[in-house]
C-alpha positions as a LaTeX table, in Angstrom:
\begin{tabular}{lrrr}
\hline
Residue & $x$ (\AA) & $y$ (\AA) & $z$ (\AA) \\
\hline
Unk1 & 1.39 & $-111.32$ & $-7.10$ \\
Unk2 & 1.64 & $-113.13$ & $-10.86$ \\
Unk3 & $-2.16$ & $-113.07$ & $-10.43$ \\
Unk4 & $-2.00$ & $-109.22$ & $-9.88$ \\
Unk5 & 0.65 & $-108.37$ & $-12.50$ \\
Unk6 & $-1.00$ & $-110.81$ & $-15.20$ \\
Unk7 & $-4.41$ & $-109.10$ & $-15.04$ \\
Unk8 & $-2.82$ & $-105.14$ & $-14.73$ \\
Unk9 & $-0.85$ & $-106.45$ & $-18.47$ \\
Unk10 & $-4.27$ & $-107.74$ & $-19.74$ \\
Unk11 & $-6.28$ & $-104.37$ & $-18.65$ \\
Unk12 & $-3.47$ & $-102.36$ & $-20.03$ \\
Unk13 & $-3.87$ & $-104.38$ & $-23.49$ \\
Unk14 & $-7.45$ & $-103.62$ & $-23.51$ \\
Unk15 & $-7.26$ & $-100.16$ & $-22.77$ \\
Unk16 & $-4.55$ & $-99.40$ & $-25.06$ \\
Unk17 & $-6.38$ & $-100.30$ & $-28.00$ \\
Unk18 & $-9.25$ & $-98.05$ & $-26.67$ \\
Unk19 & $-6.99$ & $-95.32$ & $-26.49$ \\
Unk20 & $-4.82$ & $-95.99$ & $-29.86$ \\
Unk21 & $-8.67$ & $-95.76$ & $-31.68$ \\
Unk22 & $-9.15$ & $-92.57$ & $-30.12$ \\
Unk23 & $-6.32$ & $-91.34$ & $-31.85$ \\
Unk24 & $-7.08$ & $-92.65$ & $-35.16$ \\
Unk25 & $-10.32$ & $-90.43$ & $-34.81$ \\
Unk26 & $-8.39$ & $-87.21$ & $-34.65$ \\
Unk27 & $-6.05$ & $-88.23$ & $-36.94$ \\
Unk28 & $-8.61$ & $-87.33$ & $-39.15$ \\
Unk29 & $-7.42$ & $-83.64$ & $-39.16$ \\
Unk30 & $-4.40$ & $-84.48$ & $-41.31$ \\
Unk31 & $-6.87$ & $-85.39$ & $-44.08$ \\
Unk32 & $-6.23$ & $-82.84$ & $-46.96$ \\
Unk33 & $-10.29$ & $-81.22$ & $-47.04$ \\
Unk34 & $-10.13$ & $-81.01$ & $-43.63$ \\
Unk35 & $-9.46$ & $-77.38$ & $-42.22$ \\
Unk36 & $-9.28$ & $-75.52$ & $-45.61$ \\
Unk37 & $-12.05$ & $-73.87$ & $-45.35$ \\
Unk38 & $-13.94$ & $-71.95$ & $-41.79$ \\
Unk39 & $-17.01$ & $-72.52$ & $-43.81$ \\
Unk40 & $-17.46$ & $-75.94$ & $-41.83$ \\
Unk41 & $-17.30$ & $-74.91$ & $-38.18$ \\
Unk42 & $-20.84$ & $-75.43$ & $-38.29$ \\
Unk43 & $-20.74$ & $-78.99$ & $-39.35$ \\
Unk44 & $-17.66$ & $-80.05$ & $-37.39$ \\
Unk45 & $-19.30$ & $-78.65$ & $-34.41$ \\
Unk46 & $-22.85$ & $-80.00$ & $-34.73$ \\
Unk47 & $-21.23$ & $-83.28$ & $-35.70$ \\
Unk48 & $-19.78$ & $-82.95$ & $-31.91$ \\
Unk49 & $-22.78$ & $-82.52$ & $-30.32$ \\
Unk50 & $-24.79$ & $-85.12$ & $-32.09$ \\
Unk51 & $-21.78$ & $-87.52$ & $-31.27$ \\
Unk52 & $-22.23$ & $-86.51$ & $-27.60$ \\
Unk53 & $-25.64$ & $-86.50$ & $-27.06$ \\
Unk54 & $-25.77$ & $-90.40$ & $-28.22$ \\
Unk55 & $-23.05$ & $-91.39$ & $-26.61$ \\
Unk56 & $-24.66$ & $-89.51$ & $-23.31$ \\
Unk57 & $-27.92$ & $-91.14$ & $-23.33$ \\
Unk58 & $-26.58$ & $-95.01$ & $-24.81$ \\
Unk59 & $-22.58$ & $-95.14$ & $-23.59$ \\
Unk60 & $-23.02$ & $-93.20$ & $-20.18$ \\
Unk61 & $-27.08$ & $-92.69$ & $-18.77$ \\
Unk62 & $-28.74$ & $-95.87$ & $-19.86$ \\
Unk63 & $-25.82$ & $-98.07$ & $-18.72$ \\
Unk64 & $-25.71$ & $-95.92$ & $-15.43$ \\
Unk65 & $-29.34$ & $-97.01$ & $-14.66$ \\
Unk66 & $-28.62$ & $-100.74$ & $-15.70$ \\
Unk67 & $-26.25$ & $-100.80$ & $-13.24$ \\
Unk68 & $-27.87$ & $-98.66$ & $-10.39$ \\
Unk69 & $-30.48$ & $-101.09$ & $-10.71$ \\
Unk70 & $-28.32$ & $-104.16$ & $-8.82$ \\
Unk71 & $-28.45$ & $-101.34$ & $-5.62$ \\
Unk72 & $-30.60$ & $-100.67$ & $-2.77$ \\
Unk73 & $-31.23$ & $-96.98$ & $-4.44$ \\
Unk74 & $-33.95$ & $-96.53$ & $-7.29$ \\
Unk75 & $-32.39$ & $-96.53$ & $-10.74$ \\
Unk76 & $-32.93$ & $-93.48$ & $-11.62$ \\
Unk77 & $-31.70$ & $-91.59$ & $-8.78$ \\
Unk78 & $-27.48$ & $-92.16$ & $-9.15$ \\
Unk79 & $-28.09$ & $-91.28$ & $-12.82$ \\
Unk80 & $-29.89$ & $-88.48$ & $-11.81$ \\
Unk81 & $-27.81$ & $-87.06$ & $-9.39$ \\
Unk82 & $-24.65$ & $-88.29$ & $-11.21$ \\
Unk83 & $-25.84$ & $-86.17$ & $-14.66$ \\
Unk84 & $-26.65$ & $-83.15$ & $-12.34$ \\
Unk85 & $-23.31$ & $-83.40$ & $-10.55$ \\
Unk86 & $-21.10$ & $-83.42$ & $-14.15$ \\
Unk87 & $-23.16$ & $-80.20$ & $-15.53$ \\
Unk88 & $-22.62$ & $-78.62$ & $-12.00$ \\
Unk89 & $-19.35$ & $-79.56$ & $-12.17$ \\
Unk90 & $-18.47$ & $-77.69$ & $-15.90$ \\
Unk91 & $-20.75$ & $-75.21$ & $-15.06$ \\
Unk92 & $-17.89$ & $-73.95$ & $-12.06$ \\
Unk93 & $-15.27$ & $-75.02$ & $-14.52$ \\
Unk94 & $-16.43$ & $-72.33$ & $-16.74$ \\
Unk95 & $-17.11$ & $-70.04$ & $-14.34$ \\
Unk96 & $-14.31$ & $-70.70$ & $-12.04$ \\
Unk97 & $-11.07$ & $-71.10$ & $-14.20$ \\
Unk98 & $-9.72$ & $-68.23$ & $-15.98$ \\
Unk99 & $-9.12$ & $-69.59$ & $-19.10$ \\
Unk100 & $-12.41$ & $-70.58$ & $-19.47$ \\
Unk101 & $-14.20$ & $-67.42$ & $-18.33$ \\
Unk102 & $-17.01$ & $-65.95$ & $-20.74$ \\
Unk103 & $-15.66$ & $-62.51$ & $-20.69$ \\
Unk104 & $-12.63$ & $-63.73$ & $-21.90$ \\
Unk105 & $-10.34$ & $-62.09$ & $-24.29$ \\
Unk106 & $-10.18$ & $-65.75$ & $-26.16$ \\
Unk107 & $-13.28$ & $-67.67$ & $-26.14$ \\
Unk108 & $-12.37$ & $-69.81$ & $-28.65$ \\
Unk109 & $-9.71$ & $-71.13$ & $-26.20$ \\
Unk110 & $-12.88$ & $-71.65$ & $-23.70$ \\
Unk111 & $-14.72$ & $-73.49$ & $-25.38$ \\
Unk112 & $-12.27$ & $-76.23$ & $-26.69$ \\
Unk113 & $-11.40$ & $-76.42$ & $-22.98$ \\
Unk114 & $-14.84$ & $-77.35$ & $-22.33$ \\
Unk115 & $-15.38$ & $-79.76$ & $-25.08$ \\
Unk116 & $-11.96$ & $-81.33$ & $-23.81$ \\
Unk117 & $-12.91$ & $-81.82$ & $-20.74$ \\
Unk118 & $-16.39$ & $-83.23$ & $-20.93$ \\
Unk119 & $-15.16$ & $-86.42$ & $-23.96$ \\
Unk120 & $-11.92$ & $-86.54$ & $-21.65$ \\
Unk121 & $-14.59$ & $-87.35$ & $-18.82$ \\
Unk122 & $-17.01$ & $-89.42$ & $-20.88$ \\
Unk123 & $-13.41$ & $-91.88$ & $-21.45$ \\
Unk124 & $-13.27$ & $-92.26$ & $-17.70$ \\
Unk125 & $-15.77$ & $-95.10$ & $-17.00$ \\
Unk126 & $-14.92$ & $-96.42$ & $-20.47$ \\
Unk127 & $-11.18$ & $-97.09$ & $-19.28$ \\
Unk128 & $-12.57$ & $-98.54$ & $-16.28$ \\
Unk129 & $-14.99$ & $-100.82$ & $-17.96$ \\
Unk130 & $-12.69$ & $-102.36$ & $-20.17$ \\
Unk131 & $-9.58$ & $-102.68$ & $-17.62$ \\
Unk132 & $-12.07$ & $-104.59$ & $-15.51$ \\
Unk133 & $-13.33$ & $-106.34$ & $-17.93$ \\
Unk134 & $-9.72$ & $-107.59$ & $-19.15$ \\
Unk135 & $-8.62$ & $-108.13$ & $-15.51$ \\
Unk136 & $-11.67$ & $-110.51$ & $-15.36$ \\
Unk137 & $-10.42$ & $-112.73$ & $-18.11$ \\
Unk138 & $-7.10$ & $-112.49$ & $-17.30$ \\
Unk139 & $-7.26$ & $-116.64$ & $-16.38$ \\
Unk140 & $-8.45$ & $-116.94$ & $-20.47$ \\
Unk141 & $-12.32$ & $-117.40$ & $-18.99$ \\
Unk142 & $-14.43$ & $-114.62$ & $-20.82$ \\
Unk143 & $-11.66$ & $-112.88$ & $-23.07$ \\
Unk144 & $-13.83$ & $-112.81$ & $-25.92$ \\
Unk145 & $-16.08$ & $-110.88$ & $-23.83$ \\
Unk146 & $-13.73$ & $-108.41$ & $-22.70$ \\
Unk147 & $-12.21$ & $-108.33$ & $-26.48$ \\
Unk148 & $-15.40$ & $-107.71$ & $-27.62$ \\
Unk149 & $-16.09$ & $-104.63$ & $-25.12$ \\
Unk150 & $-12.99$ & $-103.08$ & $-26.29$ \\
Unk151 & $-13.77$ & $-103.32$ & $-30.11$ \\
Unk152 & $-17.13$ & $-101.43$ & $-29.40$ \\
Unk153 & $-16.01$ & $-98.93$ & $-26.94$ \\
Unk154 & $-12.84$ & $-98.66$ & $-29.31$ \\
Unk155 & $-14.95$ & $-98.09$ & $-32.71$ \\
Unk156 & $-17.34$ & $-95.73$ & $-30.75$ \\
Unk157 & $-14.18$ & $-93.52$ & $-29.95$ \\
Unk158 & $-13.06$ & $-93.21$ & $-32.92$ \\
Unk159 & $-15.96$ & $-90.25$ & $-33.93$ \\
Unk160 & $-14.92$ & $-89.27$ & $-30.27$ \\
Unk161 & $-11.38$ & $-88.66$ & $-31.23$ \\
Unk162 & $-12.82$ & $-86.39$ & $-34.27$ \\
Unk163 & $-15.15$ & $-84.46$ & $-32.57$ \\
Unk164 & $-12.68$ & $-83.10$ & $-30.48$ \\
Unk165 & $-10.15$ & $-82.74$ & $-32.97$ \\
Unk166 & $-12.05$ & $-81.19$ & $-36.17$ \\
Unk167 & $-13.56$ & $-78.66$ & $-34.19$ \\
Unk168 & $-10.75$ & $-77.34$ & $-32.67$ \\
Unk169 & $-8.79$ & $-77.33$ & $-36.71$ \\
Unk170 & $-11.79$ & $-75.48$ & $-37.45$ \\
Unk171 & $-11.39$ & $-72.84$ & $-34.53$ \\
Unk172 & $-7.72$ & $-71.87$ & $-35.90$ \\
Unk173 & $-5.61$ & $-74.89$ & $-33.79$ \\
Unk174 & $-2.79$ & $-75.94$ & $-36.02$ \\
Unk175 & $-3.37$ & $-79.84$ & $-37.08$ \\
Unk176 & $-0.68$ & $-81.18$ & $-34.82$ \\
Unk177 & $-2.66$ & $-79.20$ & $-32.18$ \\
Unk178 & $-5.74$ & $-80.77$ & $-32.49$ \\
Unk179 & $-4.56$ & $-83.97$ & $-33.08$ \\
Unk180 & $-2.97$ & $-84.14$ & $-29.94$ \\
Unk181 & $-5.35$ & $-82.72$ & $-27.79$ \\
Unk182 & $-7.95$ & $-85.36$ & $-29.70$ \\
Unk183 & $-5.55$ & $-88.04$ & $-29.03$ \\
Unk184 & $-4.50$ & $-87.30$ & $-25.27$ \\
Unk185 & $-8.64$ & $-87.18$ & $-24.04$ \\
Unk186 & $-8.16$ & $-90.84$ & $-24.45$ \\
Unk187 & $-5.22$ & $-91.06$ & $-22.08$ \\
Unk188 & $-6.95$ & $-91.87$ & $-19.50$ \\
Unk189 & $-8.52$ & $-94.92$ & $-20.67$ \\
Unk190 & $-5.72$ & $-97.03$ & $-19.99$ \\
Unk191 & $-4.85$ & $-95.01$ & $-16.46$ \\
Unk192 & $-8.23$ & $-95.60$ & $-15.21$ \\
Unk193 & $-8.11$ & $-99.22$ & $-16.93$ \\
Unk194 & $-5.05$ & $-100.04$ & $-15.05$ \\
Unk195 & $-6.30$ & $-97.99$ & $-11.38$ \\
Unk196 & $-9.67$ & $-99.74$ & $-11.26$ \\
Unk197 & $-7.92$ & $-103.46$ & $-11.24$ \\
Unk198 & $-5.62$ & $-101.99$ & $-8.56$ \\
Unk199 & $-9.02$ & $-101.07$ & $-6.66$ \\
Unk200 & $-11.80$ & $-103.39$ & $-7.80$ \\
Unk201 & $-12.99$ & $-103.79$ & $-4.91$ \\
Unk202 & $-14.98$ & $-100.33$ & $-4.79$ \\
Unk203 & $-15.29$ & $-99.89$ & $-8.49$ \\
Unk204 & $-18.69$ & $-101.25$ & $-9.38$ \\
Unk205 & $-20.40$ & $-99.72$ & $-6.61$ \\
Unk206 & $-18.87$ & $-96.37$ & $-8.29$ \\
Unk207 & $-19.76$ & $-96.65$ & $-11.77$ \\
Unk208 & $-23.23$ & $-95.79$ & $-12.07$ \\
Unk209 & $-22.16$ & $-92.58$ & $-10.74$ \\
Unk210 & $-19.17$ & $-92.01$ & $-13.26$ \\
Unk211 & $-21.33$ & $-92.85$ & $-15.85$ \\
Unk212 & $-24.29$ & $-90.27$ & $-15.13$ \\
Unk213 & $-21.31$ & $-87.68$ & $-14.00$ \\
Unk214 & $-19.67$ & $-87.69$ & $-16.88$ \\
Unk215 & $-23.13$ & $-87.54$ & $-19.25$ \\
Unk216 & $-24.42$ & $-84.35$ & $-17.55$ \\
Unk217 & $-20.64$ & $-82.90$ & $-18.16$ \\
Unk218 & $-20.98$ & $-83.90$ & $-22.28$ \\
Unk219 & $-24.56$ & $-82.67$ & $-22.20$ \\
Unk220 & $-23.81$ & $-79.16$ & $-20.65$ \\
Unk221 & $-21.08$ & $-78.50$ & $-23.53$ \\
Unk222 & $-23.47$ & $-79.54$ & $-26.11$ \\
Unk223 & $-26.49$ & $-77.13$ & $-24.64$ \\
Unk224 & $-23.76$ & $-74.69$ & $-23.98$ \\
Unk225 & $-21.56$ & $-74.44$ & $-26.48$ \\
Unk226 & $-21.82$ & $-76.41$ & $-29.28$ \\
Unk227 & $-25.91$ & $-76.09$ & $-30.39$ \\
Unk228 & $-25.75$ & $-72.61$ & $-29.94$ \\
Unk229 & $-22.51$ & $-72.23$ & $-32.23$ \\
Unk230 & $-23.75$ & $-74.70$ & $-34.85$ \\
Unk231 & $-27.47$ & $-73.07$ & $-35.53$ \\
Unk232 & $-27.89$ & $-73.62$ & $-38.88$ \\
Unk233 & $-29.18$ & $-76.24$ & $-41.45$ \\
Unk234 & $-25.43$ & $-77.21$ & $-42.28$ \\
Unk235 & $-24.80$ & $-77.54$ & $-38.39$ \\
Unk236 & $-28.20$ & $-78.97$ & $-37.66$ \\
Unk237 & $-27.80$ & $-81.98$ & $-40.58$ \\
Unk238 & $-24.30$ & $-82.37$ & $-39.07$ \\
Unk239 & $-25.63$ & $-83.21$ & $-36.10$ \\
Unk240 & $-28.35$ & $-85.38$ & $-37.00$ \\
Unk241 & $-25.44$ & $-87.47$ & $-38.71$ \\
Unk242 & $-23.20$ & $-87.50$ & $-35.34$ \\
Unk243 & $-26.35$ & $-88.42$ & $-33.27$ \\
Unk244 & $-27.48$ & $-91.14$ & $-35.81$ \\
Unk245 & $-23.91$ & $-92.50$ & $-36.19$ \\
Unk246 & $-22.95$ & $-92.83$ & $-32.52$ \\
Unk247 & $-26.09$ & $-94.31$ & $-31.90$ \\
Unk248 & $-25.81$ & $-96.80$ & $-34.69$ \\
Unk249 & $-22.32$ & $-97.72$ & $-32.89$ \\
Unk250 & $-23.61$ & $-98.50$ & $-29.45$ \\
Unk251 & $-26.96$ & $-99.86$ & $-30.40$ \\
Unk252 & $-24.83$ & $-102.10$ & $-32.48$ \\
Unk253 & $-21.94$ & $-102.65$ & $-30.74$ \\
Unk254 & $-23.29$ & $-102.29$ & $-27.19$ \\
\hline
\end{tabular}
């Protein structure tokens, strides 16, 4: 039982820190330039999608196929599936939900839905990762490790954090507004942190499908929603500079 309740502390330590960085990211709202002007919607959403797309293909597909590789399926085929599964998924969000329908008198209230719901997603098997990882080490064997996962996965959220936040400033949101809803997609971090050490047993087998699930959910927001809406050289160079900049961070930090 001190086992149990020593390595549930040690996940929620990790994933806290996770979380708090994700708030520091859309934080950035209460920066004086930031939501002056509508002139940067663009920017702040092409600087979303760039974010996304790199942290899709390095934080959530290429992982998923590391770790599908330890099965009995091919590699490819949970991330696959798993991608296909998280655009299906939003896809019936939007068309489902009524707040999030496209003939809707607010779309702007639609489409920070979306983009909520696909990073909220995306922190899912990052929670899980680094409660594991911190439940692991709980005996002092491989905390460096585990510290070390949460600094990279923590730094990486921080642009997370902003994208959600910034956009949404930018779409009319007051900043307490967008901080919070920037700040509360990383709640779940330390939820999923804490519920994975309470079920390791079935976890790993799992994650190569959260991983790929919650990729094709970030991907279908960024085809969707946020290229479309960001379609010029502002938004375009924005985007370039989230891609390049979350891939710099788990390249790096990986």
């Amino acid at each position: 039982m001190k086992d149990m309740i020593r390595a549930l502390l040690f996940a929620s330590y990790g994933t806290l820190f996770t979380f708090l960085m994700t708030a520091l990211g859309a934080a950035a709202v209460f920066l004086p330039v930031v939501g002056a002007e509508r002139q940067s919607q663009e920017a702040m959403l092409g600087f979303a999608g760039g974010v996304m797309t790199a942290a899709s293909v390095w934080s959530l597909l290429l992982p998923a196929i590391e770790r599908a590789a330890e099965g009995a399926l091919p590699a490819f085929l949970p991330a696959a599936s798993g991608a296909a599964l998280g655009a299906a998924f939003l896809a019936a969000l939007d068309a489902l939900l009524p707040c999030l329908r496209r003939q809707s008198a607010d779309p702007l209230r639609r489409r920070n839905a979306l983009l909520f719901t696909a990073i909220t997603l995306h922190n899912v098997p990052e929670g899980m990762a680094v409660g594991l990882a911190f439940a692991l080490a709980a005996d002092g064997d491989g905390i460096a490790g585990a510290a070390a996962l949460a600094l990279g996965i923590g730094i990486q959220n921080f642009p997370e954090g902003a994208a959600i936040a910034l956009p949404l400033r930018e779409m009319g949101e007051s900043r307490t507004r967008a901080f919070l809803d920037g700040a509360l997609s990383g709640v779940v971090e330390p939820v999923f942190g804490v519920a994975v050490v309470l079920a390791a047993a079935g976890a790993s087998a799992l994650m190569p499908w959260l991983l790929s699930f919650a990729a094709g959910a970030m991907l279908y927001v960024v085809t969707a929603e946020l290229t479309p809406q960001s379609n010029t050289r502002g938004g375009v160079c924005a985007y370039m500079a989230g891609f390049l900049l979350m891939m710099a961070l788990d390249v790096a930090l990986g």
